[in-house]
N, C-alpha and C positions, 0 to 999 in steps of 0.2 A: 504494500500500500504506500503511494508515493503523499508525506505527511504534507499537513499545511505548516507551513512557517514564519517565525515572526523572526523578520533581519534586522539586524543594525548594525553599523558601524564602528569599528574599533583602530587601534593603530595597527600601522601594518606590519604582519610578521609573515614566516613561513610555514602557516597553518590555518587550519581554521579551528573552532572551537563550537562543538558540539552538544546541547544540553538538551538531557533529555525530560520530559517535566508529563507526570500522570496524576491526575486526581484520580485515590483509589484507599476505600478503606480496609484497613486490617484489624488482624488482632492480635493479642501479645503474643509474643515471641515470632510474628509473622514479618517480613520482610519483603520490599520489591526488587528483583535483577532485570537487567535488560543484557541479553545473550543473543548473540547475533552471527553471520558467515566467518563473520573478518575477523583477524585474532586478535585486534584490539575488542572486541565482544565475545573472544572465548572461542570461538569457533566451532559453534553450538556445544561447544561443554559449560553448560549451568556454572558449574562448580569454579568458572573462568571468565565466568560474565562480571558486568559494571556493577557492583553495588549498590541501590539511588538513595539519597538520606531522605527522611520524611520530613515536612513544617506545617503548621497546619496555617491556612487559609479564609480566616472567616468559617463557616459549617465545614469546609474539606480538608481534607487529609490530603496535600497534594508529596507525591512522590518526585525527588532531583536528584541528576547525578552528567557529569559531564567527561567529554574525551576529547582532545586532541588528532586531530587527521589531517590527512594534505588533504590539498585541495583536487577536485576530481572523484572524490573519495564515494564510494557508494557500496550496499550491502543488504542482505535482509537478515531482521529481525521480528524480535517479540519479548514479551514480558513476563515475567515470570514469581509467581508466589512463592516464596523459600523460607526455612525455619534457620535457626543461629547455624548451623554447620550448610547452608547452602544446600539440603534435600528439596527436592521440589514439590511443593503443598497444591500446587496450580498452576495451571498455564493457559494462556490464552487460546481462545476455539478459533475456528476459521483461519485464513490463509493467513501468508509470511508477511509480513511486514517488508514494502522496498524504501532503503534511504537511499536519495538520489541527489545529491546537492545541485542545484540549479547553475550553469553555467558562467552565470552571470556574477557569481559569488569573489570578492576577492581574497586575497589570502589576508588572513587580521582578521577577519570579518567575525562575531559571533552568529551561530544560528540554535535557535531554539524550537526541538518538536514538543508542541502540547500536542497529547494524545490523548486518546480516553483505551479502555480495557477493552478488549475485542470479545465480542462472545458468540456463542455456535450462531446465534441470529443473524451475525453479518454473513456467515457463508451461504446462509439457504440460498441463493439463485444461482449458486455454482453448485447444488445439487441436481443430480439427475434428472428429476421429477419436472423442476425447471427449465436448467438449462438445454437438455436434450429431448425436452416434449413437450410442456408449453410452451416454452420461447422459442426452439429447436434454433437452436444459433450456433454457428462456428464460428467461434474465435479466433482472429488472424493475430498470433502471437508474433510475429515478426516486427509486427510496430514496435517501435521504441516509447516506453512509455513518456518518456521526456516530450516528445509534441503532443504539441497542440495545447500546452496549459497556459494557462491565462493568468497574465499581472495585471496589475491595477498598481501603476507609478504616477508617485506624485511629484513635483517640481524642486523640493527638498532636499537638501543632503542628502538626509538619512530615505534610503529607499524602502517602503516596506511592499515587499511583495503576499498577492493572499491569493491563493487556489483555491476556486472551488471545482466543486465535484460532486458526482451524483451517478449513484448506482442505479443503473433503469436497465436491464438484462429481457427486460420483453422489445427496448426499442433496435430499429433496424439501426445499424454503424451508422446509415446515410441519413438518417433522422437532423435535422435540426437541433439544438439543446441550448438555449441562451438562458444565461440569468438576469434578474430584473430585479430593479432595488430604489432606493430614492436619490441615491447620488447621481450624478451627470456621468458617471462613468459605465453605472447601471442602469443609464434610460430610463431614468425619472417612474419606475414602474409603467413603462411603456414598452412592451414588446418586441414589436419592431427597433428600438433602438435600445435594445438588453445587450449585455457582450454575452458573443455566441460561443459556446465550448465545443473543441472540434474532438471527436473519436481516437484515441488512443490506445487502443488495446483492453485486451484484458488487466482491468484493476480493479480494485476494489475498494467502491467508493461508497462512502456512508451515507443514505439521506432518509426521509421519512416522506408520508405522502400525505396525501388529506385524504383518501378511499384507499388502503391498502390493495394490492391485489387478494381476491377472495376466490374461491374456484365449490364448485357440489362435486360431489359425487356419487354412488351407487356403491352398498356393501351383500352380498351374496355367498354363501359357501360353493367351491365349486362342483360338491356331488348336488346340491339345491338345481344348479339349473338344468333345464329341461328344455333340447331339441328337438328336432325330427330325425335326428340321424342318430344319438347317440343309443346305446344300450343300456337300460337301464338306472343310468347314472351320468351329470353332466361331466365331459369332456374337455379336453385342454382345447382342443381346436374351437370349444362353441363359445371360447373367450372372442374369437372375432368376431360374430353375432350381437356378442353382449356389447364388444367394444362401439359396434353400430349402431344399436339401441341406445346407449350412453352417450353419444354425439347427437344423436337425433333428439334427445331428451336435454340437451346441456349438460353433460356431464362429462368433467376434464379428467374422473377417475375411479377407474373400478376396483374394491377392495376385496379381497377373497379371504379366507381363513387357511388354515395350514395346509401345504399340500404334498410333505411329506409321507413315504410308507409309513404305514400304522400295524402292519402284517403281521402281528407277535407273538395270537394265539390261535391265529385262522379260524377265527370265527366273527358274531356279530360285534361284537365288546373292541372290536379293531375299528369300529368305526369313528371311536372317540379321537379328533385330527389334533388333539394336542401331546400325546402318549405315544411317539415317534420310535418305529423301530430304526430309524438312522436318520443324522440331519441334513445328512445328503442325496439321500437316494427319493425320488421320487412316485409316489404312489402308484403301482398299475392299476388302480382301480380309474383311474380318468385317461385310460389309451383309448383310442379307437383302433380297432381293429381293421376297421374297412382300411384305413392310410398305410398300415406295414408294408403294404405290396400292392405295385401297380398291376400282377398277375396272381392273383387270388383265383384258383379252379372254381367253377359253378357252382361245386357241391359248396364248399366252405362260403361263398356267396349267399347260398340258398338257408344255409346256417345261418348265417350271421343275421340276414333276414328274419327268421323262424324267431332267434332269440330277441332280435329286437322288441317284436310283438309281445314278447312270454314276458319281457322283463318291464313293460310300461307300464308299468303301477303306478298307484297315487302316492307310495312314499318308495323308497331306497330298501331292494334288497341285495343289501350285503354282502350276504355268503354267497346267492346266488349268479349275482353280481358278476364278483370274483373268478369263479369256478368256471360261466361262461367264458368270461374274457381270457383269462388265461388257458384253456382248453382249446380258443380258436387260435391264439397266439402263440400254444406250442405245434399247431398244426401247420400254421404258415412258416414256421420257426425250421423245422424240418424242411421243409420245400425248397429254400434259398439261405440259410444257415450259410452256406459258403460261400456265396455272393457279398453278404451282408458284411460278414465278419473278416473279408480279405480288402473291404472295399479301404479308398484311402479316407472318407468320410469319418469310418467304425473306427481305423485304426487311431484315428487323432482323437476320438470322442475317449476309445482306451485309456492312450497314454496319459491326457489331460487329467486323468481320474486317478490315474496309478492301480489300472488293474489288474495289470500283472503280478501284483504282488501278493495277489489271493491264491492263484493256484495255477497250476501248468499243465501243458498239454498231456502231458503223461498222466494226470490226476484222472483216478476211477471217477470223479465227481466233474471233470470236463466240462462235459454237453452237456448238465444241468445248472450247471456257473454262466456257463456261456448265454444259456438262455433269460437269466436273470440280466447280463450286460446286456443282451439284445433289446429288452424289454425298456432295458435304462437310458437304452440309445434313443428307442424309438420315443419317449414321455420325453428326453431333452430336445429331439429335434420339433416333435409336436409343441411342446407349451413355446420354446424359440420361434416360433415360427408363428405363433398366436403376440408372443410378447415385442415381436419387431412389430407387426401390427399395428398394434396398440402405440407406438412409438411414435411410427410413420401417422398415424393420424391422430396423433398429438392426444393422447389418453394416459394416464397415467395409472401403471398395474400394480397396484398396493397389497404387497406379502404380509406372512405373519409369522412373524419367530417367535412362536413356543417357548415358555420358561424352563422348561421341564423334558427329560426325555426316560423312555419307559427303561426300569428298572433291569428288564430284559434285554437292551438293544445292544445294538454293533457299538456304539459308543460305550457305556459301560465296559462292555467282553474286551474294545480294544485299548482303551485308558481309564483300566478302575480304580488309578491314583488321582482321577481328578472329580471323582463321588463320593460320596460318605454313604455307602451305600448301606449302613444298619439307621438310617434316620429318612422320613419318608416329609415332600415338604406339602404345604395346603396354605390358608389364609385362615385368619381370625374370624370370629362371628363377624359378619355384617350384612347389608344388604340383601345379598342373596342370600345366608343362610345362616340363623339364628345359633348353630351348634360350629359355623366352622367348618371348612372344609378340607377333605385329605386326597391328594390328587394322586397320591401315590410313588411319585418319583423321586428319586433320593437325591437330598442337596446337592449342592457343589462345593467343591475343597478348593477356593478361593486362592490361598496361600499356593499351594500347588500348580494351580493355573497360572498365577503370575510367575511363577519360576521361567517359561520359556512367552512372555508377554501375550498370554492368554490366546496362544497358536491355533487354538480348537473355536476359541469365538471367532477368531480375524476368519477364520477357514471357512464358518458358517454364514457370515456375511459375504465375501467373496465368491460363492455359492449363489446365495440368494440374488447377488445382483447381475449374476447372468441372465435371470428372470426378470426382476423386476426393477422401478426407479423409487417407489417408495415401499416403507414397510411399519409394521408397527411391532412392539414390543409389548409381547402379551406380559401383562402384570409387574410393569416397571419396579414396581416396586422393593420385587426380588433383587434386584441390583443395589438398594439400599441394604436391605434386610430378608432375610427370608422367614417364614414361618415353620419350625421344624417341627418336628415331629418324631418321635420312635416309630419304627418298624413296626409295631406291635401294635399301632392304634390303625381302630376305624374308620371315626369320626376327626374333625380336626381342632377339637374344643383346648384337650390336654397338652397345647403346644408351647415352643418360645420362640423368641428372636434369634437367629443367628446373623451377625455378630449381635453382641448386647452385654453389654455389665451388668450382670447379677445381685444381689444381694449376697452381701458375704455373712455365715455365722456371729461373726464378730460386729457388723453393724446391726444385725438382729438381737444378738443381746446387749448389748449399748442400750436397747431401746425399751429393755424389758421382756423380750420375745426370748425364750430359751425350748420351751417344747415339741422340737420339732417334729417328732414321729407323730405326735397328735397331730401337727398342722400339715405333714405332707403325706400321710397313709389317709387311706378313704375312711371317712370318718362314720359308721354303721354302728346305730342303735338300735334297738328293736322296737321304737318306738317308730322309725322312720320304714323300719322293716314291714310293721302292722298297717302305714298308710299307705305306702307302693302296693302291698302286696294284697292287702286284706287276709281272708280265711288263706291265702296258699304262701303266706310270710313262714309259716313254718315248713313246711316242704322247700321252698327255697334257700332257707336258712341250713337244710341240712344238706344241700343237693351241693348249693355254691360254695359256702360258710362255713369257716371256723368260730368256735366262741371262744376266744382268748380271754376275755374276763367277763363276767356274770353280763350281761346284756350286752357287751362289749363285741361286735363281730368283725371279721378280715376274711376275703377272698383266700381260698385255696391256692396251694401252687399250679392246680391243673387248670383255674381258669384267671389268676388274675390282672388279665391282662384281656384288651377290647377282644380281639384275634383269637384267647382262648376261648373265651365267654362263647362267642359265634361257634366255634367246631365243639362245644362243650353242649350248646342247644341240638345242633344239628344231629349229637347223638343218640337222641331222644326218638323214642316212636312219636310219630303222629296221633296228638289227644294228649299227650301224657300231663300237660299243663292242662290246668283251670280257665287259664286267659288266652290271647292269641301266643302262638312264640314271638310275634313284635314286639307286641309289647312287654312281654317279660324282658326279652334283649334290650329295649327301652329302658326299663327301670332299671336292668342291672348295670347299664352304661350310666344310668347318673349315681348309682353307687361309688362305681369304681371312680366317675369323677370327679366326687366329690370331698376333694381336697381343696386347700389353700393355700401352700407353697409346693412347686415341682422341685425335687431334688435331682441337681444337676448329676447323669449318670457317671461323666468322668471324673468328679470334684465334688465328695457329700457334703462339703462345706460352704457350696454354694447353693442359692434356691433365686425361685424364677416364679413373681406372684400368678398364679392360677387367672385366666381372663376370665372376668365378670365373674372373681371369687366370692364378690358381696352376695349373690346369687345362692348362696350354698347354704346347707342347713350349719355343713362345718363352720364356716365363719358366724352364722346367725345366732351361735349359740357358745361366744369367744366372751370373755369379760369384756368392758366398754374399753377402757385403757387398750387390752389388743388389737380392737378395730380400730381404734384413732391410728392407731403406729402403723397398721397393714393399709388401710387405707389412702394413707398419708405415702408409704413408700410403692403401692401399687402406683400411685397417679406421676409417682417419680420414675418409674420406670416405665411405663409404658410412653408416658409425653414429656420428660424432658432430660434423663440424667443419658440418651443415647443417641442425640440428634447430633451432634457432632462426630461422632465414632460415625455415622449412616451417612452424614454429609461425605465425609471422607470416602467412606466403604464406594458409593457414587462416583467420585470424582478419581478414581482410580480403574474402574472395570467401564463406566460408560464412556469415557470417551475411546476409547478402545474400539470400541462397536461404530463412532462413530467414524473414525479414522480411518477401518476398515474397507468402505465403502463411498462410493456419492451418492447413496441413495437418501435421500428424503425420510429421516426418521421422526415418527409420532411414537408416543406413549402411553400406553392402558393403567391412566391413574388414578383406579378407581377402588376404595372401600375403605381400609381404617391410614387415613394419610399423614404420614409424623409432618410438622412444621417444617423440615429441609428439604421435602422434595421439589415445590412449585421453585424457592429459587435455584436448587440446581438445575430443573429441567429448564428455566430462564434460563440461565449460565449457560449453559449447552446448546441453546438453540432447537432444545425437544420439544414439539409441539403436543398439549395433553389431549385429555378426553374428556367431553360435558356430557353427560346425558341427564336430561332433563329431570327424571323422575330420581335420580341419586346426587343432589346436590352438593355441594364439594363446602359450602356452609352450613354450619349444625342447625342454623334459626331458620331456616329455610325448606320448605317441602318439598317446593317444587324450584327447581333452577329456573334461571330468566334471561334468555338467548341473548336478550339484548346488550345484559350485564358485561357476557364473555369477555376474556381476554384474546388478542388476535392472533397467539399463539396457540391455537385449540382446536378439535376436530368438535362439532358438536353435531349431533343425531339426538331422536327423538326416544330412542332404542336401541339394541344388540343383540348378538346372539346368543347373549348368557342371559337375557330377560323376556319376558312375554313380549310378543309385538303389540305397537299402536291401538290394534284393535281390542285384542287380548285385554291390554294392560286397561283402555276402557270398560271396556264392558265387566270385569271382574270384582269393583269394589262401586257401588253402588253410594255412599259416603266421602271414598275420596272425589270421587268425578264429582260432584256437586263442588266440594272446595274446591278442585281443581278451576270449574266452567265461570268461580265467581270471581278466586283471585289472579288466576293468569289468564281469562278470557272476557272477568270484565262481565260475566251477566248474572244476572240474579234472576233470569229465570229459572225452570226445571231444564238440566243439560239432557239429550233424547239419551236411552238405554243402549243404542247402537252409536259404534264410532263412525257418524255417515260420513260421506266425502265434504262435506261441509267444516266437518272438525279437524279429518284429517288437513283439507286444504290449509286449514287455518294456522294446526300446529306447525307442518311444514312451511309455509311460508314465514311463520316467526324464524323458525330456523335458519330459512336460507337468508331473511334480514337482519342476522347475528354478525356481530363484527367478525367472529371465528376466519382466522383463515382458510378451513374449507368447512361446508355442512355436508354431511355423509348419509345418506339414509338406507337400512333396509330395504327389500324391494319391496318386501311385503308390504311396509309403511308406503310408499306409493305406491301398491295398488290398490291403497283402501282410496283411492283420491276416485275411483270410479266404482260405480255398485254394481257392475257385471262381475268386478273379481271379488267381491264380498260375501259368495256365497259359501266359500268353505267353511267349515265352524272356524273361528278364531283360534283355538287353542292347538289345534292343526297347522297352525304355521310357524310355532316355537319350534326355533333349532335345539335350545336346547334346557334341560333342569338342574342349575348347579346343586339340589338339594340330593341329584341323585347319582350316585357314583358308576351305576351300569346304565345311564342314560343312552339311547340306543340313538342314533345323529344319522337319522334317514330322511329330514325333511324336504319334499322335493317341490319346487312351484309348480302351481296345477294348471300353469299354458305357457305353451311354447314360447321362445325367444320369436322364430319367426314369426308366430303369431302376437307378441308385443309388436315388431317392426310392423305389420298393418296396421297396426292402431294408430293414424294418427290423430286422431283425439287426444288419446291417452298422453304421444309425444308434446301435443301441440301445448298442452294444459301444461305440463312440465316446464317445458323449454321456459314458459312465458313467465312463467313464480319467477325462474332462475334468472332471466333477462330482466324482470322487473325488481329484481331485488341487489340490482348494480354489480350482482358477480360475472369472473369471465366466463364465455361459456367456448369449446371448440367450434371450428371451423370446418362445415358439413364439405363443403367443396374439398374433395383432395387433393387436387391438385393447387389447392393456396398453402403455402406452409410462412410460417411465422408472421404474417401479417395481423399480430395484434391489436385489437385498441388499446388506445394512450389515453389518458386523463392526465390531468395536471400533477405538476409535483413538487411538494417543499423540497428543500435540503433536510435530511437527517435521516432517512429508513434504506431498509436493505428492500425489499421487494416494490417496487414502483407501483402507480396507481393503472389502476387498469378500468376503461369505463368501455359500455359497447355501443361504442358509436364508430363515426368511422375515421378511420385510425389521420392525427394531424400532420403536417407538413411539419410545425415548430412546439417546438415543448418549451412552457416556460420553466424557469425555475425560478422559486423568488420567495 
């Protein structure tokens, strides 16, 4: 980034003098460097960079430090957050920093860069998602950044020169760009005589806008969608159909859910797309078969056929799914096996992957490996061949990296130093589910990963963006903190933080708290025994139960643990119980959970307060003194003695991911969110997640689109909640508050969500400052009452309440039969056009002919209005 500068005059010597000057605050023991190419900055070794001393400035904390150079002298740089030994706590996001001393400089001269902190926000238009598909622009890097900047000289000795600049990455090179101001030099705020800025290359300039750029889009699972060709289950190729529907509707981006294999137990439970059996290999359940071969015999033809029919159900069968597809795939697989796999295509698609390293021609297992590569050739040439697409007509294909991967996978078998695989992770009660949830997969060894700079994340990104330009990050969270779990639970109530400072023994008795085995063993009286259980307390108590002291009880070895209790029911005849077996497993799960400190398993001296411990009979029935102290150090641990540990934990594994790639990252930041995460996903340039009905403030029911921050996806809905419809028609109480206080009427709101409401919530939506609004499709198809006939609760993808949740949800009309609709398009398009976002360019043959809006000086993404596109852009 070529800096602005303030010059003046000095005597002359043979140098120039350099100062570097940053308003930026820290905190003790925190420090700022400036590290740079050149070896007077170190030569990017931190540990060799400029020192800058701090002073403070009226409210700021500004950072100085200077150097010495010839003249001519130029370099890039950046800044950097260091503690007293020079470790690096921070460093700035987005691109290098260029110091370029202006030509005109003499030697004596002093110059001084004020700068501000760079953060992921200034690089988003040199993301993918932007630069290579909305704007689709090619940068002619061979300009010299040094032309075309503009002085402003006054008649004075002393010269000061002032640059400005403005990042606008939607405008064409040849675009006009003047700034306008009230001085004579800036055209009295008159346009026509503004000084003009001429094109210079790729830099990176900072400005803001008065309408940021804002973009919609479209979110869909890809087994959901539903062609006329596919089998069964939507298809990589029916992404170009969708991508057509998505332009024809104003939508600059289609997002899909994971599309990774899930293959682990070959059955239906493989349908769940976040429980990956490898984070590279891609699912054959979305091949098409008809594409493997341009000579496919009649019979296999006549199959493929046959199955199409068998398999066009109203929801996703799985098993059957699979078994076809692969069945016709090993029969083509046979036929040209040796075309395929000699060709020079296959052979590069190999090497790229390093698949030679699994097994060799000599292997008994050969031609069933092989047929796996084939399969992995044919799903990367197909979704490549969808995702240029999408590219070529300016759409943007938005991935989903999974937190988690199944316990069983290629990753685990081939690096089980970097899992903790006796610990399983999930999330806290919230939102979706009052008990907490346990997904199964076992944490990550953090420490471990960083030993070779987290090689296995950079690898999964680098993966993903052969696919795609944007993606999002299921359950950012993880990345601060995870929710763990023992191996041995069910439910994901019993968990803690990793990382997390614990409560130690010693600060527990300091406080008066010394009996731990009462506060961390399930606490079972028979008193509590008589209300769960009623007349079958006693039969339970002998089945589960020990009595260790006179009404006193503990779980057995054989069941006390969630895991046991379930294989300990399961060995019961059917009947044997009074009640259902749910419920019995019910009540014995809040037995066992019903504790108030977790005792850490590798450290008994430390403990980890119980979520929502006040809940329990065991704390209900503590002396008042106890609850003051547990109470008091539950709210210290969970909201504030860890938010710096999780700051940090952040600021070391995400930028990593972002570095990895240009793709265009968002984040899933949604349920119990400690105070560090919005500013580091600020910091970072991560754009969050609003939805509406899960407000991100506690005083609030419902979110208010208008509220948003312009870093945020916001949607009405997801696939971890009921849809629009759904979500209406189900609580009869809240739609009433809903229709009075974010819609404003104080009549009866109707019992269906007609297109009236949907119209109304999605268009609040897409009038959100959010930088993009994303909707379900389902949520726009409630905008018309011919697709409202399915029951609503038929179009939930999915139930985080339920861990065998079966993810077969399929739309019940075709993609080509949306593209007829143009009704349906035409109502879309106009929300999106009327609500000043950008929408694609139907004509294919126009590529990057943007609209321009006007634009301040100060933001990274320029304004984008849809009209038609100006000759001259002010700036002023």
């Amino acid at each position: 980034m070529v800096n602005p500068g303030l010059f003046s005059g000095s005597k002359a010597v043979q140098s120039v003098k350099i100062t570097f000057r940053l308003p930026y605050y820290t905190h003790w023991g925190q420090n700022l460097l400036v590290c740079g190419s050149a070896p007077l900055l170190g030569s990017w070794n931190v540990k060799k960079g400029v020192l800058l001393r701090p002073f403070q400035q009226g409210d700021e904390l500004i950072w100085s430090g200077s150097i010495t150079v010839p003249i001519g002298f130029q370099c890039q740089y950046n800044y950097y957050v260091v503690d007293d030994n020079r470790n690096v706590l921070r460093s700035e996001m987005g691109r290098k920093r260029e110091l370029l001393l202006h030509e005109g400089i003499q030697s004596g001269q002093e110059v001084e860069f004020r700068d501000l902190w760079q953060t992921g926000s200034d690089a988003l238009p040199f993301r993918s998602a932007f630069r290579n598909v909305i704007f689709r622009r090619s940068w002619d890097l061979s300009l010299n950044a040094s032309k075309g900047v503009n002085h402003i000289k006054f008649s004075q000795e002393d010269t000061v020169v002032v640059q400005f600049k403005v990042c606008c990455p939607n405008i064409e090179k040849d675009t006009s760009v003047c700034v306008i101001g009230s001085p004579t030099q800036l055209g009295q705020w008159k346009v026509p005589n503004g000084l003009r800025l001429n094109y210079c290359g790729e830099s990176v300039w900072q400005a803001d806008c008065e309408t940021p750029w804002r973009g919609a889009g479209v979110s869909v699972p890809m087994f959901s969608v539903r062609s006329e060709s596919d089998l069964g289950v939507g298809e990589f190729l029916d992404l170009k159909l969708l991508v057509d529907w998505a332009i024809s509707s104003g939508f600059h981006l289609v997002q899909l859910l994971p599309i990774n294999d899930t293959s682990v137990h070959g059955m239906w439970w493989d349908s769940y797309p976040y429980s990956s059996l490898s984070v590279f290999a891609l699912h054959p359940l979305y091949l098409r078969v008809q594409a493997l071969s341009e000579n496919i015999p009649d019979e296999i033809k006549q199959e493929i056929e046959k199955a199409r029919q068998h398999l066009d159900g109203k929801d996703v069968d799985y098993e059957a799914t699979m078994a076809t597809k692969l069945s016709i795939a090993k029969k083509i697989f046979t036929q040209e096996k040796n075309l395929i796999l000699n060709s020079s295509s296959f052979q590069k698609f190999f090497s790229e992957n390093e698949l030679e390293k699994l097994v060799s021609k000599e292997s008994l297992h050969h031609d069933i490996i092989c047929f796996h590569y084939y399969i992995q050739y044919h799903l990367h040439i197909q979704l490549s061949e969808a995702a240029e697409y999408a590219r070529k007509k300016g759409v943007v294909l938005k991935g989903d990296l999974p937190i988690g991967v199944d316990r069983n996978s290629v990753d685990t078998w081939v690096y089980p130093n970097l899992f903790r695989m006796n610990t399983s992770t999930g999330a806290p009660p919230d939102y979706f589910d009052k008990n907490g949830q346990n997904w199964g997969f076992p944490t990550y060894n953090w420490e471990e990963m960083s030993k070779d700079n987290y090689a296995w994340w950079r690898a999964r990104l680098t993966q993903m963006a052969k696919y795609f330009t944007a993606y999002r990050i299921d359950h950012i969270l993880g990345f601060f903190r995870i929710w763990e779990l023992p191996d041995h639970a069910m439910t994901g109530l019993v968990g803690k933080f990793r990382p997390s400072i614990p409560l130690s023994q010693e600060e527990l008795e300091k406080e008066g708290i010394w009996d731990f085995n009462r506060l961390s063993r399930p606490y079972i009286r028979s008193e509590l025994l008589k209300e769960k259980f009623g007349a079958s307390w006693a039969f339970v108590a002998t089945t589960f139960l020990n009595e260790y002291e006179k009404q006193c009880f503990e779980f057995t070895e054989d069941c006390n643990t969630e895991k046991k209790i379930v294989a300990k029911l399961k060995s019961f005849a059917e009947g044997s119980f009074l009640e259902s077996e749910d419920k019995i497993r019910r009540n014995l799960f809040d037995l066992i959970q019903n504790i108030v400190l977790i005792r850490d398993p590798e450290d008994p001296r430390k403990f980890y307060p119980r979520f929502n411990l006040e809940d329990t009979s065991s704390f209900k029935e503590l002396d008042d003194h106890s609850k003051d102290v547990l109470k008091r150090l539950y709210y210290d641990y969970y909201f504030q003695r860890q938010e710096n540990l999780w700051r940090q934990n952040a600021l070391k594994t995400l930028p990593v991911l972002l570095n990895s790639s240009d793709m265009l990252c968002c984040g899933e930041d949604l349920g119990l969110i400690p105070s560090c995460v919005h500013p580091v996903m600020q910091e970072l340039g991560l754009v969050g997640l609003r939805i509406q009905r899960m407000p991100s403030e506690a005083d609030l029911e419902f979110g208010i689109p208008s509220q948003y921050s312009y870093m945020t996806v916001c949607a009405p809905s997801c696939h971890d909640c009921s849809t629009l419809r759904a979500w209406w028609e189900e609580d009869e109480d809240r739609r009433l508050r809903f229709f009075k206080t974010v819609m404003e009427s104080d009549m009866l709101p109707p019992d269906r969500c007609t297109p009236d409401v949907a119209y109304y919530i999605i268009r609040q939506h897409l009038e959100s400052p959010s930088m993009w609004a994303i909707f379900p499709l389902q949520d726009l198809l409630a905008l018309k009452e011919e697709y409202t006939t399915r029951p609503a609760p038929e179009e939930t993808i999915n139930d985080p309440t339920n861990p065998k949740h079966y993810w077969r949800y399929r739309v019940h009309v075709s993609v080509e039969s949306l593209m007829k609709d143009n009704e349906l398009t035409s109502l879309i398009k106009d929300i999106v056009r009327g609500s000043g976002r950008s929408f694609p360019q139907e004509d294919s043959e126009v590529c990057g002919k943007q609209q321009i809006g006007s634009v301040e000086v100060k933001s990274h993404l320029s304004s984008v209005s849809n009209g038609i596109p100006k000759e001259e852009l002010a700036v002023g």
